[in-house]
N, C-alpha and C positions, 0 to 999 in steps of 0.2 A: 480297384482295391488299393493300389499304390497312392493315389491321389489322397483317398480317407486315411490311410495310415501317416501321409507325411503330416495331414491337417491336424489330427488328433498327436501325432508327435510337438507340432510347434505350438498346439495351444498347451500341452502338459508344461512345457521347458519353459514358454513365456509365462505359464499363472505361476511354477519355481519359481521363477525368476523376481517376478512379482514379489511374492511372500518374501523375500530373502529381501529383497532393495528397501522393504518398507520397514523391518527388521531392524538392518542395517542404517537408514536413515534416522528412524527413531533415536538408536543408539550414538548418533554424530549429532544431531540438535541436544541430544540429552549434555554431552560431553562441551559441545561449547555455551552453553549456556550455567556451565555451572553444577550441573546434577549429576549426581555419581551415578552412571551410566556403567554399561557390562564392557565396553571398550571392544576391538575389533576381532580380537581374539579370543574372546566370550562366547560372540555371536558365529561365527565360525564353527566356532568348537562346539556348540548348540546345533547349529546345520547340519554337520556330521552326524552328531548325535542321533539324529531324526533320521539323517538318510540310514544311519547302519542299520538301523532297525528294520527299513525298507528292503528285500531284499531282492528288489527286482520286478519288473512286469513280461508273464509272458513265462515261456521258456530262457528266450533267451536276453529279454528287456532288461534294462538298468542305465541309471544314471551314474553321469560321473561327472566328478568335481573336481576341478585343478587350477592349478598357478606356474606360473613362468618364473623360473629362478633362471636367473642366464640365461642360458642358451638352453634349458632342458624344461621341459611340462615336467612336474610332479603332480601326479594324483594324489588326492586328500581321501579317498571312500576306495573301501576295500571290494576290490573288484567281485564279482559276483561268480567269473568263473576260472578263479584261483589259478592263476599264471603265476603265480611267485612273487617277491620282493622285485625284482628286476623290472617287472611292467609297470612300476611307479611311477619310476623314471625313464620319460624319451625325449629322446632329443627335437630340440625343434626343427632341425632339418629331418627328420625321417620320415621316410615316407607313412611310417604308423603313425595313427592318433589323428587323422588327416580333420574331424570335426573339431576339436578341444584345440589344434593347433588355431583353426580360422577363429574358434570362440574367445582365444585370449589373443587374437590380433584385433578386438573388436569387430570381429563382421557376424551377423546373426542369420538366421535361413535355414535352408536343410540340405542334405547332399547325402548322395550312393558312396562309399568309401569305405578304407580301411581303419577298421580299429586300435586301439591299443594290440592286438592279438594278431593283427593281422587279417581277421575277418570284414568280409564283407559286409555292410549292416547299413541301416538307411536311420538317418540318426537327422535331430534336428539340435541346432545349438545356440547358447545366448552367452554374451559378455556380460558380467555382474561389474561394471563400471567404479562402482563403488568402496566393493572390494576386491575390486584388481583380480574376479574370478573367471573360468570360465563353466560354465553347465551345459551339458550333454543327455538329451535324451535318446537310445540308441537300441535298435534291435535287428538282430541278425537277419539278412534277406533269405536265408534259408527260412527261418520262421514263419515270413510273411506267404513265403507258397503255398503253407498247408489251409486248410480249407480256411475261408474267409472268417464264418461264421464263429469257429472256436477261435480265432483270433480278435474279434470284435468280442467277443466274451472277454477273454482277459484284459484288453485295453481296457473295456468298458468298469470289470473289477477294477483294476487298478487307477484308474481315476479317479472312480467313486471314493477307494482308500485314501489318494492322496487329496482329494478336497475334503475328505472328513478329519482326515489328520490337521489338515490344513484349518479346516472349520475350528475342531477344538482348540489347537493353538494359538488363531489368532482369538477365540472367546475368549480364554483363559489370558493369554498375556494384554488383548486388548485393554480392557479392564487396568489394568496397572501401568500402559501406557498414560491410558487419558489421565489418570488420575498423580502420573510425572506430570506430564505436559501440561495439566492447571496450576500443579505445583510451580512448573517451571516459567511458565508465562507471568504468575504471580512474583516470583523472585523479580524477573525482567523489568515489571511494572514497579516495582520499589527501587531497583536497582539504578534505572534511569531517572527516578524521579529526585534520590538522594542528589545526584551525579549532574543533575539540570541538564540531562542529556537524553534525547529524542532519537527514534528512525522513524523510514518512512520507506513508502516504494510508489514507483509510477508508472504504470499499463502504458506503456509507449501506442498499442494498439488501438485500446478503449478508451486512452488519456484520465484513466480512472487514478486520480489519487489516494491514496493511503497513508494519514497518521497517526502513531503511539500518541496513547494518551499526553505525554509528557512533551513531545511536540504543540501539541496546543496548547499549555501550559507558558510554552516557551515564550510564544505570539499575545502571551495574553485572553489568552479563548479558554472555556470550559472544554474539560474533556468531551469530545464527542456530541459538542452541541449542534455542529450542523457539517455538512459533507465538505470534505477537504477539495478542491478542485486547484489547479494549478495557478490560472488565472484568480483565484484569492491568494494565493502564496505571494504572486507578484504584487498583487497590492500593498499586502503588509509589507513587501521589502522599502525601506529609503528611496524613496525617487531618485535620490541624485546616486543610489548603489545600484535601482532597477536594470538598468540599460547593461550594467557588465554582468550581473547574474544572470541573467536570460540567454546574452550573449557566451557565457559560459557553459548552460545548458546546451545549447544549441551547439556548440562544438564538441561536447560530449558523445554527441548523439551522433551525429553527423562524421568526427572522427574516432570514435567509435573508442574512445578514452575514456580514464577516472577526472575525476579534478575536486580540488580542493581548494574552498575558496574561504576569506573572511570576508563583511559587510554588516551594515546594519539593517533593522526592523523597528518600525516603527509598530508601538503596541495602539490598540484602541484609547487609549487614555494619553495617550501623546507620547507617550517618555518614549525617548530612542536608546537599544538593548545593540548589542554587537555580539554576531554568530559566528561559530565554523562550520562550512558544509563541505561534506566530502558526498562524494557518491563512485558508484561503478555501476556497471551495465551488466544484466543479462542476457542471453546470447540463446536462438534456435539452436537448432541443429544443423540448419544450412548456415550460419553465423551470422545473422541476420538479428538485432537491437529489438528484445522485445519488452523487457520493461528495464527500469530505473532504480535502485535501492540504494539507501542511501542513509548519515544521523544528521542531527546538529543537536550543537553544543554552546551554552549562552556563556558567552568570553568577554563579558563587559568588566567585569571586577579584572580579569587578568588584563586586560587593555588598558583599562584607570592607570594599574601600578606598572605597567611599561612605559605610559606617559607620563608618569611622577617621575618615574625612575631614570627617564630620557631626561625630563626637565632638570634633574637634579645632576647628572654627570656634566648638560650644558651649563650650568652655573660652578660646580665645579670647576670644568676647565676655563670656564671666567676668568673664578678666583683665581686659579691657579697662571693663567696667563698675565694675570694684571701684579698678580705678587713678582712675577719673572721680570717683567717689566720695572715695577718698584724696586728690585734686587739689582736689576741693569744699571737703573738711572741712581742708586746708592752708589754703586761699583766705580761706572764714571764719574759721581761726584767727588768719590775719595780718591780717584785716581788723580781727576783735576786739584781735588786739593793739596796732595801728594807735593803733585807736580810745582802748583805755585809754589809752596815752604818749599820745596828746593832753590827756584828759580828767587824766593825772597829774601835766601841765605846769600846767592850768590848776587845778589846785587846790592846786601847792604855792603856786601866787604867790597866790592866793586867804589861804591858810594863813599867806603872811610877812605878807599886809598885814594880816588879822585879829590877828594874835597881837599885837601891841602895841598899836593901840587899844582890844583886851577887856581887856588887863590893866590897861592905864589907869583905862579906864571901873570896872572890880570894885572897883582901891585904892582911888578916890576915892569909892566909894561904902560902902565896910569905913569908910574915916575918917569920911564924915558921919556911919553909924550908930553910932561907939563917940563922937562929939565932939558931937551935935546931940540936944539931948530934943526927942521929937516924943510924938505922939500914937499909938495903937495902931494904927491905920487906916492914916497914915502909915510905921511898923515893919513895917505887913504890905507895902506895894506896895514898901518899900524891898529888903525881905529876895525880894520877888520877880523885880526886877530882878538883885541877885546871884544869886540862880539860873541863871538866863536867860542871864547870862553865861558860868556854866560850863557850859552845855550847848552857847552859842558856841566854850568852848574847846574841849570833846570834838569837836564838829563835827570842827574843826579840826584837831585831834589826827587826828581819821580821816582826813581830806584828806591831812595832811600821811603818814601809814601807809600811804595808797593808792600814794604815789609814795616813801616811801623805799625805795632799793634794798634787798635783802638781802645775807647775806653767800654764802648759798650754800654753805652749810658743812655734806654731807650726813654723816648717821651712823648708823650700825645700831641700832635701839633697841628697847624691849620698847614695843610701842605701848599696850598693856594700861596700863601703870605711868603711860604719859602720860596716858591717858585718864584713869584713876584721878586723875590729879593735878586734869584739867581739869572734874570732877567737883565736885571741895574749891568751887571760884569757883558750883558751878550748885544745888548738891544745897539749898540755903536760897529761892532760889527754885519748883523744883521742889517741896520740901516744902511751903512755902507754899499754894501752888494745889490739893494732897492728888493729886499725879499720882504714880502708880504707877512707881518704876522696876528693869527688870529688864535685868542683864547675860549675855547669852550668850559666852561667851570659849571660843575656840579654842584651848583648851591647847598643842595642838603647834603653833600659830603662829609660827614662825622669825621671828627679829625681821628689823624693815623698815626699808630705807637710804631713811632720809629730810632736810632741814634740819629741828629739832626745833618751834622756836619756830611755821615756819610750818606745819606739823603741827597744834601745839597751837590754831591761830589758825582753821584750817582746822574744825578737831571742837569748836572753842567756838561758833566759830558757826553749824554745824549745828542744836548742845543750844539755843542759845538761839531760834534759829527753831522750832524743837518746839516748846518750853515755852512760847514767845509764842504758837501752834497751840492751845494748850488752853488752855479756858477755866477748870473748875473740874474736878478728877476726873481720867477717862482712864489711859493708860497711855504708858509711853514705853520704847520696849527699841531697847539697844544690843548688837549681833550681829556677832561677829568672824569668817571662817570662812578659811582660803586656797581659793583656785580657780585653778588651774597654779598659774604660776609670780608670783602676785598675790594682794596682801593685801586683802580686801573687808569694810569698814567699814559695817553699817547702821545708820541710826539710824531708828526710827519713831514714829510718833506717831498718835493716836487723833484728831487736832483737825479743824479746818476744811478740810483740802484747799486744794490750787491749783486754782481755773477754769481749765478748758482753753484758752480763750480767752488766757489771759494765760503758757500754760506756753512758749511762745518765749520769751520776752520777760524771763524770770527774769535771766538771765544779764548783762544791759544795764545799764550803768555808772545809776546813780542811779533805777531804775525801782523802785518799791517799792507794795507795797498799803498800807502803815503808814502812821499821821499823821506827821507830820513833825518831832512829839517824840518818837517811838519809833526815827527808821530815816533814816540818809541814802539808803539801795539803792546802799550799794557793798561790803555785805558780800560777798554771792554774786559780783560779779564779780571781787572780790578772791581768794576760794577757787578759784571758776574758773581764772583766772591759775594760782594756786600748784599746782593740781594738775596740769591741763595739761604747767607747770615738772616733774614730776618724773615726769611720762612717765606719768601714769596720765587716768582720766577719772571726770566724777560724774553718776552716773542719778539718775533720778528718777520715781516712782511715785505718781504722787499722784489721791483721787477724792473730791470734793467733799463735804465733810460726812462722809467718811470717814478720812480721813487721809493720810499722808504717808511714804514708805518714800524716804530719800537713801541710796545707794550710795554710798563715797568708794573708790574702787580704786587702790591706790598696788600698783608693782611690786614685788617682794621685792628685787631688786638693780637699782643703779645702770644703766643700760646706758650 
């Protein structure tokens, strides 16, 4: 008798149970999909409804309905044999309520125990998961003693009541379910397809795939033209994206994670589309991977304008580097030039005070030598001092050259011819030393708008820093060539190199490696200047003990 009574207890509370999950699920697919749905406290409140009416099986049968606030079971259904307010609430440590306590720790089953009341009663119970309930089927073990037969009568009635209650409400609300959920699947189907966005799910067991219409869409495929299988998914993927998406499944699965991946698909028609797929996993109840669900989303137009959008910040900070740069090399141009007009202030007045006490000091020194008989000895330190002086006046002369203005008078000229000229002043030096020279001339060289003189001024002293570069021997070649829309002058040389150490530093008004009878160090800064002036600039190539390659680039026309 106890056997059939616990069996007909757990099949009442599990078909409860039942009706109330599929209620309640209706009501959570309604709500995330968008449809206005009766919400969790609707349905609830609908449950009671139904149970209050119910007022029991048996003498002493009834169901009870409850939830865990804290630490206390509160009952939802008004007890059947009227213990007061008080019995709503028990605490979850009490030894009362011993089924409703196990049914909302999730455990389901049946058991001999005490009631809310305190009575003894063989009750079966279920976890309503969903909504966080617990259900109790329950009847006192006094009841069950009395003869068998009048107890199998009232079970028997009240099952029959509760699957007919049960019958009519799910015929009556059936009907308005299905007719949400085409509504809603409809929504779904428009919703994803505005959205270019798909799900899917994967039978991990059966390997049976499944996708929305709007998935095939994605791919390129008619809706629902032929069965979705995994091993076609891979196909459509990018070969060279295949190998990490597979591999990404497979550690999904395996560690038992979501992932979210981008990649491409290649459509039937060729064109290559770019996805996001995200997925997560469903899980047994022993926690065991049994299927896969999962969207994508075709991300091709927002990938386009992230690589327009890359492309365009890299060009950006192009610009922006190369202006910084242009702002640099203004900066140190005006600094340099700064620098010269000072350094051209201070050595014309340099230049006025020199120039008449050297020429003093030379005359009066020309007069003793042709007026005074001296000794040999004497003639020599005499004639060395007039030396000394004209190399005070050269000095001078440069000082005062560093700071006369020019006229600025540019002209179109065969630079060739020039150079040739400025040859005549070098080629007796040059031969001297036995240094080799060789002219490479650019025939079709269009002549160059330049001022002539400081042209000439600019390529003498090039020649003559070579040929001070060699010692005895060597070679020295001068190389015309155009590149665009600029005339490019090399001079090179076999000699000594510039240390690197000092290749800054060329350019800087009086710096020089020369003694101090050979070089003020305002040639180069001087050329510097001049070239600068006509819009071009001078390289420089040089490797110690190897030689020396200057570049003079002057533009072919004025700008």
């Amino acid at each position: 008798m106890f056997e059939q009574e616990k069996n007909r207890l757990i099949e009442i509370v599990r078909s409860q149970k039942v009706l109330i999950e599929s209620i309640a699920r209706f009501d959570v697919r309604s709500s995330e999909k968008g449809i206005e749905g009766r919400g969790f406290a609707a349905t609830i409140s609908q449950i009671v409804e139904a149970h209050e009416s119910l007022k029991g099986f048996g003498e002493t049968g009834e169901f009870t309905l409850g939830r865990r606030e804290g630490d206390s079971i509160v009952f939802m259904l008004t007890h059947r044999h009227g213990t007061g307010e008080n019995s709503k609430w028990i605490p979850m440590k009490s030894d009362l309520a011993e089924p409703m306590r196990r049914a909302l720790s999730g455990q389901s089953g049946w058991i001999l125990g005490l009631d809310y009341r305190g009575e003894t009663v063989f009750a079966a119970y279920e976890p309503i998961e969903v909504l966080n309930l617990g259900l109790v089927a329950k009847i006192d073990l006094s009841e069950l003693r009395a003869p068998f037969i009048q107890s199998a009568v009232y079970a028997g009635c009240i099952a029959l009541i509760m699957i007919t209650l049960g019958s009519i409400y799910f015929v009556r609300s059936g009907s308005v379910l299905l007719r949400k959920l085409g509504k809603s699947e409809a929504d779904l189907a428009r919703a994803q397809k505005i959205a270019h966005f798909g799900s899917w799910s994967l039978d991990l067991k059966e390997n049976k795939l499944n996708w929305s219409d709007e998935v095939y869409r994605i791919f390129g495929l008619q809706p629902q033209e032929l069965d979705a299988t995994y091993d076609m998914f891979l196909g459509l993927v990018h070969p060279e994206d295949r190998e990490s998406v597979k591999q990404s499944v497979d550690e999904a699965i395996h560690l038992s994670k979501p992932y979210d991946i981008d990649h491409r698909i290649v459509l039937p028609d060729g064109i290559i589309r770019v996805v996001n797929e995200r997925s997560d996993l469903v899980f047994s109840e022993t926690g065991e991977p049994v299927s896969m669900m999962g969207t994508v989303l075709d991300i091709t137009e927002r990938k386009q304008a992230e690589e327009e959008l890359e492309k365009h910040r890299n060009h950006l900070e192009e610009v922006v580097a190369q202006r910084t740069h242009d702002l640099e090399a203004t900066q140190h141009r005006l600094v340099h030039s700064e620098k010269l007009g000072a350094i051209g202030k201070l050595s014309a007045s340099i230049a006025h005070e020199f120039n008449n006490p050297i020429f003093s000091i030379k005359s009066a020194l020309e007069e003793i030598s042709e007026d005074v008989e001296m000794d040999k000895g004497s003639a020599g330190l005499l004639d060395i001092a007039v030396k000394e002086c004209d190399r005070i006046a050269r000095l001078t002369r440069s000082l005062q050259d560093f700071n006369r203005p020019s006229l600025d008078i540019f002209e179109a000229i065969d630079i060739h011819k020039a150079i040739d000229e400025i040859l005549l002043l070098s080629r007796k030096n040059i031969k001297a030393k036995n240094i080799e020279l060789c002219l490479n001339y650019d025939k079709h060289l269009p002549e160059v708008e330049v001022v002539p003189d400081q042209f000439k001024q600019v390529v003498l002293n090039m020649l003559q820093n070579a040929e001070e570069a060699i010692d005895q021997g060597g070679s020295l070649t001068i190389t015309t060539e155009q590149v665009n829309s600029s005339a490019n002058i090399s001079i090179s040389d076999t000699g000594c190199g510039i240390p690197p150490d000092i290749m800054k530093n060329i350019f800087e008004p009086f710096f020089t490696t020369k003694s101090a009878v050979k070089g003020t160090g305002l040639g180069l800064s001087v050329c510097h200047g001049i070239v600068e002036l006509h819009g071009g600039e001078i390289k420089i190539d040089s490797r110690t003990n190897q030689g020396t390659t200057v570049t003079l680039v002057f533009p072919l026309r004025r700008n």
